[in-house]
C-alpha positions in Angstrom: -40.2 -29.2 -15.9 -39.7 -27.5 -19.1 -39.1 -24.3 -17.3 -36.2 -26.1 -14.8 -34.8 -27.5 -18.0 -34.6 -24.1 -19.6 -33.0 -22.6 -16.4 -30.5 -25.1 -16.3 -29.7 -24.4 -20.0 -29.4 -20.8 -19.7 -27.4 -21.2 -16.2 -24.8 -23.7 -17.9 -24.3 -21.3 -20.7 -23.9 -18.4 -18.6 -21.1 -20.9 -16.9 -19.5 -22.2 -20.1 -18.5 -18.5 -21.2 -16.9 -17.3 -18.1 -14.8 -20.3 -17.5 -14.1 -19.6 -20.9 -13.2 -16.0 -20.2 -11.2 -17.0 -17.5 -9.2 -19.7 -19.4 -8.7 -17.4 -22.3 -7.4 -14.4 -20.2 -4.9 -15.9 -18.0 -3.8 -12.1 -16.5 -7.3 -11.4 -15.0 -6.5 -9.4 -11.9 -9.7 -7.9 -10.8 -13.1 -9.1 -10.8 -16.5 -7.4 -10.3 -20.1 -7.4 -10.3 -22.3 -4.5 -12.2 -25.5 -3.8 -12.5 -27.1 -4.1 -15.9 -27.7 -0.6 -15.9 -24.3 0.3 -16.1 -23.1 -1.5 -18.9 -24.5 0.0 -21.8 -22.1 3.1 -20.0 -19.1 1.0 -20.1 -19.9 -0.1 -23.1 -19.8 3.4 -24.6 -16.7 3.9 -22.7 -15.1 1.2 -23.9 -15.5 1.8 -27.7 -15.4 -1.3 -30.4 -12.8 -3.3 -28.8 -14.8 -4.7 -26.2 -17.4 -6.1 -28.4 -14.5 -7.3 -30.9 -12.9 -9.3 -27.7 -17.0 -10.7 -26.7 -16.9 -12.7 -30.4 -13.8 -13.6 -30.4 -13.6 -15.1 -27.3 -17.4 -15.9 -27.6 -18.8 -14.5 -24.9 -22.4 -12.1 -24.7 -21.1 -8.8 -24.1 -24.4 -7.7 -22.4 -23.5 -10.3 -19.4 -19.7 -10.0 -19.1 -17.3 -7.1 -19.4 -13.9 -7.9 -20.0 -11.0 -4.7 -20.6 -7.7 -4.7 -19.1 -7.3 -7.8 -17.8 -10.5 -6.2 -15.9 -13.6 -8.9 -15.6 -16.9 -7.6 -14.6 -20.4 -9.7 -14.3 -24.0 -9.0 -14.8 -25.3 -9.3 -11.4 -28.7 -10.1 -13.5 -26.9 -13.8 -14.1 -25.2 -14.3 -10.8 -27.9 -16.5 -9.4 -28.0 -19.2 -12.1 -24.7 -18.8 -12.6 -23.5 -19.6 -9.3 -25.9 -22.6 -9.4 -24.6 -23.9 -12.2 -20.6 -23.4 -11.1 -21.9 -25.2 -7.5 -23.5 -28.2 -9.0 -21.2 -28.5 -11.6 -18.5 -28.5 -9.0 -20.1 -30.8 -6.6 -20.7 -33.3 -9.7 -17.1 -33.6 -10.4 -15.8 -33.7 -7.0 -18.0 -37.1 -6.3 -16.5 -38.5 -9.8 -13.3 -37.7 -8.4 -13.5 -39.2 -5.6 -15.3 -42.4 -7.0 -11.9 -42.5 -8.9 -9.6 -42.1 -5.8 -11.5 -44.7 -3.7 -11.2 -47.5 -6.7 -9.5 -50.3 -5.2 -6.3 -52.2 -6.8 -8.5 -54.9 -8.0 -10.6 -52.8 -10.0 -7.5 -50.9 -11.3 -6.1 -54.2 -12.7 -9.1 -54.9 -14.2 -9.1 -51.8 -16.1 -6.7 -50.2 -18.9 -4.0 -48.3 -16.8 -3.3 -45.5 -19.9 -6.8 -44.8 -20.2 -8.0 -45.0 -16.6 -5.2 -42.3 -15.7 -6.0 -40.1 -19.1 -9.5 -39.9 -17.1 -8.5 -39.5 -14.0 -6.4 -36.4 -15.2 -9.6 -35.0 -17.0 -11.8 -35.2 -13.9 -8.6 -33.5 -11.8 -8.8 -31.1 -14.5 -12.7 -30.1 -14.1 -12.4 -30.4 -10.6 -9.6 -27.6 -10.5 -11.7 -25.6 -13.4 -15.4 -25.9 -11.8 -13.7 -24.6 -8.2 -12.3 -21.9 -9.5 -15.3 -20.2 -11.2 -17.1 -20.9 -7.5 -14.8 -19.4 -5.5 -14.6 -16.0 -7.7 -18.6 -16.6 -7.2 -18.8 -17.7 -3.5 -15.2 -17.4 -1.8 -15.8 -19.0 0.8 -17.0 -22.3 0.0 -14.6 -24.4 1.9 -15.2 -27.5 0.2 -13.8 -25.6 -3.0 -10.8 -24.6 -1.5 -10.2 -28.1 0.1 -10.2 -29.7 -3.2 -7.6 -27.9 -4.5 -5.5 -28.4 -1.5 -5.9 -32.2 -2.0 -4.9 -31.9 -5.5 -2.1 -29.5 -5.3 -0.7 -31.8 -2.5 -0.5 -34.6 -4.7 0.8 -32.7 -7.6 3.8 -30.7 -6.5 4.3 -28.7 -8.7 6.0 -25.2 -8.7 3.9 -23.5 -11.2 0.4 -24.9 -10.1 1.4 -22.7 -6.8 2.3 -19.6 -8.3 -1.1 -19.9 -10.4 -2.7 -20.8 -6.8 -1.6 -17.3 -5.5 -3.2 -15.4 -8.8 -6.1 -17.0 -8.4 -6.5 -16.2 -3.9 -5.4 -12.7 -5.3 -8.0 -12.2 -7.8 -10.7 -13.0 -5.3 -9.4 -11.1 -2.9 -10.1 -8.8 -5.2 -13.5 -8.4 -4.6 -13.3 -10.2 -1.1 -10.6 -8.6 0.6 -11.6 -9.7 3.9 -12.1 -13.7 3.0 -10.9 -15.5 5.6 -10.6 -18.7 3.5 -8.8 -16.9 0.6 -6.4 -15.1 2.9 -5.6 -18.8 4.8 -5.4 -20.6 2.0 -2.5 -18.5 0.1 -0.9 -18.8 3.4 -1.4 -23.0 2.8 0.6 -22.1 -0.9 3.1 -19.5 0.7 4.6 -22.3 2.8 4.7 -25.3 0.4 6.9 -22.5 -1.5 9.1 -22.0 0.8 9.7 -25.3 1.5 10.3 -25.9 -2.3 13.1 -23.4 -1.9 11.2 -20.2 -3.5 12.8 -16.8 -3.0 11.2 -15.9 0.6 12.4 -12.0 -0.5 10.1 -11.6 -3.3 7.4 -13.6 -1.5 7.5 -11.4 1.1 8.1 -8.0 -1.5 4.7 -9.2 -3.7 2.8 -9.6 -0.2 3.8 -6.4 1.5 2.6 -4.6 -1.9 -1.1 -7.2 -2.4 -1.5 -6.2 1.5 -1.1 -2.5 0.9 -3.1 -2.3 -2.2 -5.9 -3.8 -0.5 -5.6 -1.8 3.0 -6.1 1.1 0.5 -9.3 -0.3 -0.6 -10.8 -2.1 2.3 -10.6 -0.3 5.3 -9.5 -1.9 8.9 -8.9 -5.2 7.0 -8.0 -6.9 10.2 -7.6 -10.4 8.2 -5.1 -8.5 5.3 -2.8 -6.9 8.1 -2.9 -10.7 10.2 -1.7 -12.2 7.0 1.1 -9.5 7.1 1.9 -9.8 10.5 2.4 -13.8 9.9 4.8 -13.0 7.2 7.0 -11.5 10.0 8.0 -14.8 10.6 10.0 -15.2 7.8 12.0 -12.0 7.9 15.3 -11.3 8.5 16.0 -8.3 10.6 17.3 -5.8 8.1 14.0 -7.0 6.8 12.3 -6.1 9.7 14.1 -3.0 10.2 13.1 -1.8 6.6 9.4 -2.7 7.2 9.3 -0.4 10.3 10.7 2.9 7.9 8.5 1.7 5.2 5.4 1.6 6.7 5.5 4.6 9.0 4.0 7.0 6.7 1.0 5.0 5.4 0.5 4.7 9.4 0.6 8.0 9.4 -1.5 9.3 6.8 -4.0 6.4 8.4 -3.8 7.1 12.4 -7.8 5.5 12.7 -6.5 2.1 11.4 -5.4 0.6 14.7 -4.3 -2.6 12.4 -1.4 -1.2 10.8 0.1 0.0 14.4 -0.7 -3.8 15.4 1.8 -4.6 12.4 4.5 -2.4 13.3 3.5 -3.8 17.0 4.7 -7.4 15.4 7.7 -5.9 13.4 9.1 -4.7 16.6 8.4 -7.7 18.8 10.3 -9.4 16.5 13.1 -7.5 16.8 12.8 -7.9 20.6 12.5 -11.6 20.3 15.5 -12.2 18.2 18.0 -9.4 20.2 20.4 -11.4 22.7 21.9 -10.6 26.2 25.4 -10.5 24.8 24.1 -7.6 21.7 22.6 -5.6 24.5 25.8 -6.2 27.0 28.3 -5.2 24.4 26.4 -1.9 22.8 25.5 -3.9 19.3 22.0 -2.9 20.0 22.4 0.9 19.5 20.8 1.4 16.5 17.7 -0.4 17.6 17.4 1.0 21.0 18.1 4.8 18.8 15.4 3.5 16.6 12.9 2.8 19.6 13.3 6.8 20.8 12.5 8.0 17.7 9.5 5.7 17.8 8.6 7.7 20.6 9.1 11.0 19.6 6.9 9.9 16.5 4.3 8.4 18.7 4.3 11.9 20.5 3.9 13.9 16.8 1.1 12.1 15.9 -0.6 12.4 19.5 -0.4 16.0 19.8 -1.5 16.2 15.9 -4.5 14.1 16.3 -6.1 14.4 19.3 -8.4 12.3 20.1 -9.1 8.3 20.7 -7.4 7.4 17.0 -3.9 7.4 18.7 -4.8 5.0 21.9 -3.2 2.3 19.5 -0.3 4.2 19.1 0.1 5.5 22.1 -0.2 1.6 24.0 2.2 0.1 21.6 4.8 2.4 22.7 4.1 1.9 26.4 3.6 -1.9 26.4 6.9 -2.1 23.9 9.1 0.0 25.9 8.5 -1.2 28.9 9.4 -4.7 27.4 12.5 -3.5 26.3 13.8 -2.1 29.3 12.5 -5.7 31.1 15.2 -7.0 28.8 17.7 -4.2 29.7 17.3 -4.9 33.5 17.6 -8.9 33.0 20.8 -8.6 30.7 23.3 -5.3 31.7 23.7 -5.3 36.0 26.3 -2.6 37.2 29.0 -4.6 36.9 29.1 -4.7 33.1 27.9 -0.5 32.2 26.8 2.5 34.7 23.2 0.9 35.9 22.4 4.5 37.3 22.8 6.1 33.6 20.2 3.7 32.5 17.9 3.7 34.7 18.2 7.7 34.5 17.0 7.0 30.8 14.5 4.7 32.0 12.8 7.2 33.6 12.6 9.8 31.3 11.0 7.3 28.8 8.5 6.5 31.2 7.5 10.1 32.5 7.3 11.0 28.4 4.6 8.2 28.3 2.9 9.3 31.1 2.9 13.1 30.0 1.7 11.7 26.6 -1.3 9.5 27.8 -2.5 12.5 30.4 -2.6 14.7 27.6 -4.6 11.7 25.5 -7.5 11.3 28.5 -8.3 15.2 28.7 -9.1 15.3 25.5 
């Protein structure tokens, strides 16, 4: 008994100071875990100012690291701490909810001022308590489901800017959690239907989603979230995003996710273009966009031989031949010279052919 009481002591404490740290350090963009070895290193590294910044934010500098805006955590204390953030969490979720499920009778019955002043503070805790758990466990679903509820209710602008630093600081160290990634989508929307800038929503993503391809490789789950952002481009938008992100495909030719992007970007195009564009010519620059597309498909094929480029190779078979499914539905001989086009038809599709025989004999 007296050793479960001293563990929950020690496990609260270890709690206490790095929801502290977190509420004292509102910039925190990165979180880790390190081994105890390694900090006396860091500690070396980081001079006097580190311990300065431990007592004045009162935290034990041999559990938590904190320089930069940079949080790292003794993996020595994750254990108790993580059961500490979880029944701590779980303790003030049920006092929420006792509080949501009072009837009006009860309410009546009861000081209104100081029955909401409480309710507030338990809406506070809950928000706090899930926060340190999810930068612990980021996938506790129940965590992120409470601050949905709560965030619903409140409305308010800056709670969802503070929602997308906080999925962004566990993604971190998570870059490929589902919930996280799902749940700033959740806050991405109620945004936009708030009336936020879409540009510099869709600016900050691009950037979060490269920074993190960097770091996590074939992060299927970042480049989705990118994909769904297509959505809400324009199509000089789109346009730009297909120049933008040619060289990091480039310089990454193994990471079939990022062709799968540009895949999206130029469905997109595709699904937006009308009959009367294609008709009248106003498709030029896109259908000049889609041969150098090809030519640049054909570069990287004959650069890197070998399976890397299938992607590459099968977006620009299975996207071409789309296009020119729209080409024969929308211009007949009556309106331009059919044979001229289908003359270009055909050297597209012998070019894809030549390119995909060289692929398989390799």
């Amino acid at each position: 008994m007296a050793e479960d009481a001293d563990f929950e002591a020690k496990a609260g404490d270890f709690l206490c100071q790095f929801e502290r740290i977190l509420e004292s350090d509102l910039l925190i963009d990165e979180i880790g875990f390190i081994h105890p070895s390694q900090f006396s290193k860091l500690k070396e590294e980081a001079g006097g100012s580190k311990s300065a910044t431990s007592e004045i934010m009162g935290y034990d500098s041999s559990d938590f690291l904190l320089q930069d805006h940079k949080l790292g955590v003794s993996t020595e204390i994750l254990h108790p701490l993580y059961i500490a953030a979880r029944n701590t969490f779980m303790a003030a979720t049920r006092k929420y909810r006792s509080f949501c499920n009072q009837d009006d009778q009860t309410v009546a019955g009861n000081h209104l001022s100081e029955l909401s002043n409480s309710f507030n503070i338990v809406e506070s805790e809950v928000m706090k308590h899930s926060r340190a758990l999810l930068l612990l466990s980021c996938d506790f679903g129940t965590a992120w489901n409470s601050r949905k509820f709560i965030l619903s209710k409140k409305q308010h602008l800056s709670m969802y800017l503070d929602e997308l630093l906080l999925s962004k600081l566990v993604l971190s160290y998570f870059p490929k959690s589902e919930q996280a990634w799902c749940h700033r989508r959740w806050v991405i929307k109620l945004l936009v239907q708030k009336g936020y800038t879409v540009e510099e929503i869709l600016k900050k993503e691009s950037e979060l989603v490269e920074r993190i391809a960097e770091m996590s490789k074939m992060n299927y789950r970042a480049w989705n979230h990118r994909c769904w952002l297509v959505s809400y481009m324009s199509r000089e938008q789109v346009l730009n995003e297909v120049k933008k992100t040619r060289k990091w495909a480039a310089l990454h030719v193994a990471d079939n996710c990022c062709f799968h992007y540009r895949r999206r970007l130029m469905l997109k195009i595709l699904e937006d273009i009308t009959c009367t564009e294609i008709s009248s010519g106003l498709s030029v620059d896109i259908y000049q966009m889609w041969k150098e597309e090809l030519d640049w498909d054909e570069m990287l094929i004959k650069r890197y031989v070998g399976r890397e480029v299938h992607a590459s190779l099968s977006l620009s078979l299975s996207l071409f031949n789309f296009w020119w499914s729209i080409v024969d539905e929308c211009v007949g001989p009556s309106v331009i010279d059919f044979t001229e086009i289908q003359l270009e038809k055909n050297v597209f599709q012998s070019r894809l052919l030549k390119s995909r025989f060289t692929l398989l004999c390799h």
